[in-house]
N, C-alpha and C positions, 0 to 999 in steps of 0.2 A: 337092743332097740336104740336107736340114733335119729336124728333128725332126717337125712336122707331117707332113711325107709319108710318114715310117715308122709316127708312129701312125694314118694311115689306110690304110697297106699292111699295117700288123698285123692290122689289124679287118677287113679285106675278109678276111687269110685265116682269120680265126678264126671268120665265118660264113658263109665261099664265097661272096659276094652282097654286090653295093656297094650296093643296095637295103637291105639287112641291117644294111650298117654305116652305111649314114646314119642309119639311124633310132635309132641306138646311137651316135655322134659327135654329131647334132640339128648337122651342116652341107647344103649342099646338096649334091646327086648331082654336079656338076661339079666339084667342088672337089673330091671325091674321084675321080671318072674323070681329071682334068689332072693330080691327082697321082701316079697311080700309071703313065700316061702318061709325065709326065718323068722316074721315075726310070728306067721301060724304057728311055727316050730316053739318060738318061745313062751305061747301063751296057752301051747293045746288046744287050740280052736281054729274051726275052720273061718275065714273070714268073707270067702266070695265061693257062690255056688256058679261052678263054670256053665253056661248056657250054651244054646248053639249059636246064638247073636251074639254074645259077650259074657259079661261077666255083672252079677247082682251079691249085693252084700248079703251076709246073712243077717241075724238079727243079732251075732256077737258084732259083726262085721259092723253093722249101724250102729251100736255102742262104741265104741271102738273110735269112729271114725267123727264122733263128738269129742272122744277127747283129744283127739291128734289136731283136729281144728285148731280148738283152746290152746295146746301145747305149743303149734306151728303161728299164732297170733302171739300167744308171750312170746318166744323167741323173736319174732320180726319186733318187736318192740323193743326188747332188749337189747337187738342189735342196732334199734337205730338212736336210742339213750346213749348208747357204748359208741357212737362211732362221733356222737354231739359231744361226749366225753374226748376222745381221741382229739378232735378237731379245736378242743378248749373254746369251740363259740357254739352260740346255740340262739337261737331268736328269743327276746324275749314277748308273749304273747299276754296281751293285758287288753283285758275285755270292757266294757264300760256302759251305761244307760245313755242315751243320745242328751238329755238336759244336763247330767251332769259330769260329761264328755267336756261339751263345750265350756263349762266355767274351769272343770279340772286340765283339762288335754292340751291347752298352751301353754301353762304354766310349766307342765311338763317337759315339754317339747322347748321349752326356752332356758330352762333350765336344767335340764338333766341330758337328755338326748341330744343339743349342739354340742356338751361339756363329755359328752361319751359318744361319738361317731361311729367307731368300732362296731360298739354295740346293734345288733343288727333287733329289729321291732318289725310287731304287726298286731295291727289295733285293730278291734271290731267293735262295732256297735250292735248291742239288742238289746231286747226285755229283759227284765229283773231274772225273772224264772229260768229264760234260755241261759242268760250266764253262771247261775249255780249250777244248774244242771252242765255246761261246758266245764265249770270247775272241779266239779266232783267226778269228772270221769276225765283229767287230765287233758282237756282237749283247751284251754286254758292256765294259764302260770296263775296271771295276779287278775283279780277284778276291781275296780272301782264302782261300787254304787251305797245307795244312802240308803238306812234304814231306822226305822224307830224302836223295835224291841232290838236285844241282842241274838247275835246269832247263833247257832247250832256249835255244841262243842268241836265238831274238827274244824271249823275254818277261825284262823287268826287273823287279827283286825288291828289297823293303824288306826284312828285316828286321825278326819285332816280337815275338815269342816262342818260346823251346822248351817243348815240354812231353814227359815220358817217359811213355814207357807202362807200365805194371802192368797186373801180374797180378791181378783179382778174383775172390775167394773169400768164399763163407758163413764169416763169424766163427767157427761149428765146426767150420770144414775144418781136416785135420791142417794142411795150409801155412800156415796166415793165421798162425800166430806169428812166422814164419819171417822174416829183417831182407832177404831177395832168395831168388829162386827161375830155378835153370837151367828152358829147356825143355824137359830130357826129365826133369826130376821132373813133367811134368802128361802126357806122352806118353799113358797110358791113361788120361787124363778125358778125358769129354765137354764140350767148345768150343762154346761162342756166342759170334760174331763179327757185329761191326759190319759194316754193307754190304759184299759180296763187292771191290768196287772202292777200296775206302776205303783209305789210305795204313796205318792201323793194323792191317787182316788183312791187306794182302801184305808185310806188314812181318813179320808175327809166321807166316806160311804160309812165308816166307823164311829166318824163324828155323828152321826146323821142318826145310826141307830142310836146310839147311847140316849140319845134326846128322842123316841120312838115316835122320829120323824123318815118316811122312807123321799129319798131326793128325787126332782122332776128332771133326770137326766137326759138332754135331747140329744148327745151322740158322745160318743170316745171320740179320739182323734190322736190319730200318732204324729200329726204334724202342728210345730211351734204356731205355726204360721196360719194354721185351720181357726187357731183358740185366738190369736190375738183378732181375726179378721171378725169371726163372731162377737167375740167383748168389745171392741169397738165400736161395733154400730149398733152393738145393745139392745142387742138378739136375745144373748144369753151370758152369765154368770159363771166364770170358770174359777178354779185354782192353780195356781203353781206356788212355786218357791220363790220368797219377796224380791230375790236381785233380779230374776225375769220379770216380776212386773213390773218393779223400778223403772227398768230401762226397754221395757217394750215402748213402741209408741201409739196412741191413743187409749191405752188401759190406763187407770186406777192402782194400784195394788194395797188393799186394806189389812194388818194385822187381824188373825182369828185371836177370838175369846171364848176362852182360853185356848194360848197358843197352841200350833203343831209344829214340833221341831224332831227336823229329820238330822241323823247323823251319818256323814259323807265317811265313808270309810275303804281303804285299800286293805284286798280280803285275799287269803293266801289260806290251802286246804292244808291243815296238821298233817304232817308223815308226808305230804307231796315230794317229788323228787329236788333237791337243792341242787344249785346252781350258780356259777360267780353271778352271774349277769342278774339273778332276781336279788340275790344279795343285795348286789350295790344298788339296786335298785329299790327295796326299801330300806337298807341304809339313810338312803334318800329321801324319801317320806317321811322319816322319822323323825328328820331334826327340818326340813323343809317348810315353812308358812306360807299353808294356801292361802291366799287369797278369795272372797266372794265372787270377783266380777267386775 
């Protein structure tokens, strides 16, 4: 058995007709009927029952043809690890949450990426969720984003900032004078919160139960700019992380009591494939001083 004979046992069953898949391989017809011959040969089973239209797997044939898939996908994989190898570059792909993108993603890009040109990137932004999930099935290198418990044994973790969250309020809200605010002085405001998944609303929907208060949330919003226009005109009572409402303009940003501290971490999966380029790259993390903002 060889790789050639299973991508021409894939292609017969994927248009019933070795007619079909030559003209879709661009080999000759014998080269595909000897091969699908000797693997029948090798395994003592038949694998296609010949029809008068074509040709239908059998039901060894539909086993079969599940694992020459899986087999025919690792191999494309391996070949294209191997040929990132060959070529000694490879991108490096670092995923990140859009809030703390912006505080992390400059500092990077001013310091590491003008200082390594070479190094070829591509950066995405998404949810907390979508980026574990890109990391744990290799379709991401490194991630950036913040959390509050520790993570799951296979993913490793730098360390690179904390940041607290606040409470944001319109400057004429009675609280904004206030030097911290518990959460049940906001229990009957109306809440804008950051993406439903986002480690800063189950952080603060957590605050909320612990004090078996349930929150008057009047919308998520996955845009910075949705929560500041709301808390401005003091609509409604959002949270973020204190350097965003430091410097937003017409918000507040009040310390919780007691505090919520999230920790900003660059996250890499145990056993993931190594590489110069993620090396040096948290190399660089390691000894590098983020910055707030």
């Amino acid at each position: 058995m060889n790789l050639t004979q299973l991508k021409y046992f894939q292609t017969v069953c994927r248009y019933g007709s070795i007619t079909s898949a030559v003209e879709e391989l661009g080999v000759s017809q014998p080269s595909v009927s000897s091969a699908i011959r000797a693997l029948e040969e090798e395994f003592g089973v038949p694998f296609f029952e010949r029809q008068h239209r074509g040709m239908a797997p059998t039901e060894e044939g539909k086993q079969f043809l599940l694992l020459a898939d899986s087999l025919l996908e690792h191999a494309a994989q391996v070949e294209q690890v191997m040929q990132e190898v060959s070529s000694q570059r490879r991108s490096l792909r670092i995923g990140m949450t859009p809030l703390v993108g912006s505080v992390v993603m400059p500092q990077i890009y001013e310091s590491f990426f003008r200082e390594n040109p070479a190094i070829r990137f591509r950066i995405r932004e998404a949810a907390q969720d979508e980026l574990f999930s890109q990391l744990a099935s290799d379709r991401q290198d490194v991630i950036i984003v913040p959390h509050i418990d520790p993570l799951e044994k296979e993913f490793r973790t730098i360390p690179v900032l904390q940041m607290r969250m606040a409470c944001c309020l319109a400057p004429g809200h009675p609280l904004a004078t206030k030097k911290s605010i518990r959460i049940e002085e906001v229990k009957d405001e109306r809440l804008i919160l950051f993406q439903e998944t986002s480690v800063q609303s189950r952080a603060v929907t957590a605050r909320f139960a612990e004090q078996g208060l349930t929150p008057n949330i009047l919308l998520y919003t996955e845009q910075l700019t949705t929560l500041e226009h709301f808390v401005s005109r003091n609509l409604a009572v959002g949270f973020l992380y204190s350097n965003f409402a430091e410097n937003a303009p017409g918000m507040t940003g009040v310390p919780l009591d007691p505090p919520i501290t999230a920790q900003v971490s660059v996250v890499w999966r145990e056993g993931g494939y190594q590489f110069e380029e993620r090396e040096k790259f948290l190399r660089f993390c390691r000894r590098f001083s983020f910055r707030k903002g």
